[in-house]
N, C-alpha and C positions, 0 to 999 in steps of 0.2 A: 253457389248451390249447384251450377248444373256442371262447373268442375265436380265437385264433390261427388257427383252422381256417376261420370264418366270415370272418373276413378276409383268407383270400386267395382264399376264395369269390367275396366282394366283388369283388374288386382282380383276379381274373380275368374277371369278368365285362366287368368296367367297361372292361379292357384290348378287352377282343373287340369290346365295341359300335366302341369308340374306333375299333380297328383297321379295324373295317368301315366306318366313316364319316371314313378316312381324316385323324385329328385324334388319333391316339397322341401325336405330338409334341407338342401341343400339351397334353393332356390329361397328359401326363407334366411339362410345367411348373405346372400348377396343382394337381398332389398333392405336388411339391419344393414349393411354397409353402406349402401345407400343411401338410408336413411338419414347416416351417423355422419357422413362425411360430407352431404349437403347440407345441413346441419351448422357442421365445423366450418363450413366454406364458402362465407360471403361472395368470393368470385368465381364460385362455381356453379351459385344460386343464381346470383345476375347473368350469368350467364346462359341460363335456360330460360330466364325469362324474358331475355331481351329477343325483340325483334328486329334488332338490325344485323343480329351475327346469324352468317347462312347455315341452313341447316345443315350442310354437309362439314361445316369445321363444327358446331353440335356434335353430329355423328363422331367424327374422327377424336375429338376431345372425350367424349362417355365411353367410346371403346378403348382409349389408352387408358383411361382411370381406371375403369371396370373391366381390363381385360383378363383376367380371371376367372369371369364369371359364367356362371350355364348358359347353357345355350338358349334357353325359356328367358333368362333376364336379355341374353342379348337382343332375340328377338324384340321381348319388349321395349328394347330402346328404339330397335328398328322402327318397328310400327310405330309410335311416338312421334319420329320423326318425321314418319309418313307422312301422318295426320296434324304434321306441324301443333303436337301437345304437349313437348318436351317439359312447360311448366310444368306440368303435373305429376311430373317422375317422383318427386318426394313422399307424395301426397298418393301416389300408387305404391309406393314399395310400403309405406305404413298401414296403409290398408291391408296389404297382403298378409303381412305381420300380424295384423290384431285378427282375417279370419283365417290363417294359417292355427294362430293359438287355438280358437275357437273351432275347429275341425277337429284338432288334437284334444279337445274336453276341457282344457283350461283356460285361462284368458290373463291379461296382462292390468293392472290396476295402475296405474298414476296417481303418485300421489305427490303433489308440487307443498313446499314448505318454503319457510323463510330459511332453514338452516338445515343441513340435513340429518336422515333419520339417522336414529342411534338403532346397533341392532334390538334392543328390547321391544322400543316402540314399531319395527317393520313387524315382528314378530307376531305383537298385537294388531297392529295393521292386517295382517295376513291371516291371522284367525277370524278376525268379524268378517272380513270379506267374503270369505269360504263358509262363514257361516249365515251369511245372506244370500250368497247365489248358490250355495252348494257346491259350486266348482275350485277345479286346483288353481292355485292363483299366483302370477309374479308380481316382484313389487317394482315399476321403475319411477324412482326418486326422482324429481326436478327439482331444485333451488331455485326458487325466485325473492330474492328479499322485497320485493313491491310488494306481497301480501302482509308484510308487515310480523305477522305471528300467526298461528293456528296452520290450517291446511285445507287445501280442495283436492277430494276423494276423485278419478275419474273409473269407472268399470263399465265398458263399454258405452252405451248409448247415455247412460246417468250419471249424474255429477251431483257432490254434495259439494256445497264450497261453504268452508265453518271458519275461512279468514279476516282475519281482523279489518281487511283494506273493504270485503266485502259487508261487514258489520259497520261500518263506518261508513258506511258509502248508503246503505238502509238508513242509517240515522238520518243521514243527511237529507234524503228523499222524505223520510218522516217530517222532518222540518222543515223546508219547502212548500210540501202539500198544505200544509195547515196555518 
C-alpha cells in the first residue's frame, strides 16, 4: 500500500515536470517501454528487487536498457536509485501511463479474458465503456486462461469481474458459510 502511494507520488511528479517541458508524450512512450519490458523480463524484474545487487550496477544496467529515453525518465531512475526504490519503477511508469491518459481526457480499460478479444466484441467493449464514463477509451487485452471463461472489466479505480473462476469461487464461499 504505501508502495502503491509512493508511486504515484512518483509518477505525478514526473508527469508535471514532463508536462511543463512539454515531452508528456514522449515521456509516456518510455515508461510503456518500461513498462513492457519489465514485464517481458523475469531478470530484469529480479533485479530491481533484489537487495543484494549495488545500486550503482542498478543504475549502470537501467541506463544501458533505457538509454534512449528523456531526460525526465532518466532522471527518474536517478532519483529511484537515490532513494534506493528501484522496485517500484514498474509500478511508476504504469501509473504515469494511466494518469498521462487521464490528463489527455481518455483513459485505458483492461480487459483480462480467457482467450482473446475478437475485434467485434473489443468494439462492444469500447462502446459501453464510453458509455458509462463518457470518456474516449483504449482497450488493453490480457489473456489469462485461469479465469476460465467470461471477463474482468478494469477502468480505473473499478473493476467488474464476471469470470467464471470468480463465479466459482462465490459458489464455493456460498457453500462453506452455510
Amino acid at each position: 500500500m504505501a508502495g502503491e502511494r509512493a508511486a504515484i507520488r512518483y509518477a505525478k511528479a514526473v508527469l508535471g515536470l514532463a508536462t511543463e517541458k512539454k515531452s508528456a508524450e514522449v515521456v509516456n512512450s518510455d515508461m510503456e517501454l518500461i513498462t513492457n519490458t519489465v514485464a517481458q523480463s523475469k531478470d530484469l524484474k529480479d533485479m530491481l528487487y533484489s537487495p543484494v545487487i549495488r545500486s550503482s550496477v542498478k543504475k549502470s544496467a537501467l541506463l544501458e536498457i533505457f538509454k534512449n529515453s528523456n531526460e525526465a525518465t532518466t532522471n527518474l531512475i536517478d532519483v529511484l536509485i537515490a532513494n534506493k526504490r528501484t522496485s517500484l519503477l514498474p509500478e511508476v511508469a504504469s501509473t504515469y501511463t494511466r494518469l498521462f491518459e487521464e490528463q489527455k481526457g481518455s483513459q485505458i480499460a483492461i480487459v483480462t479474458t480467457a482467450v482473446p478479444l475478437t475485434d467485434a466484441l473489443e468494439t462492444k467493449v469500447l462502446a459501453k465503456v464510453k458509455e458509462l464514463t463518457g470518456k474516449d477509451t483504449a482497450i488493453k487485452n490480457i489473456v489469462d486462461e485461469s479465469i476460465l471463461g467470461g471477463f474482468i472489466l478494469r477502468v480505473g479505480d473499478t473493476e467488474y469481474n464476471a469470470s467464471i473462476a470468480n463465479q466459482l469461487n462465490k459458489l464455493k464461499r456460498e457453500f462453506t458459510l452455510n
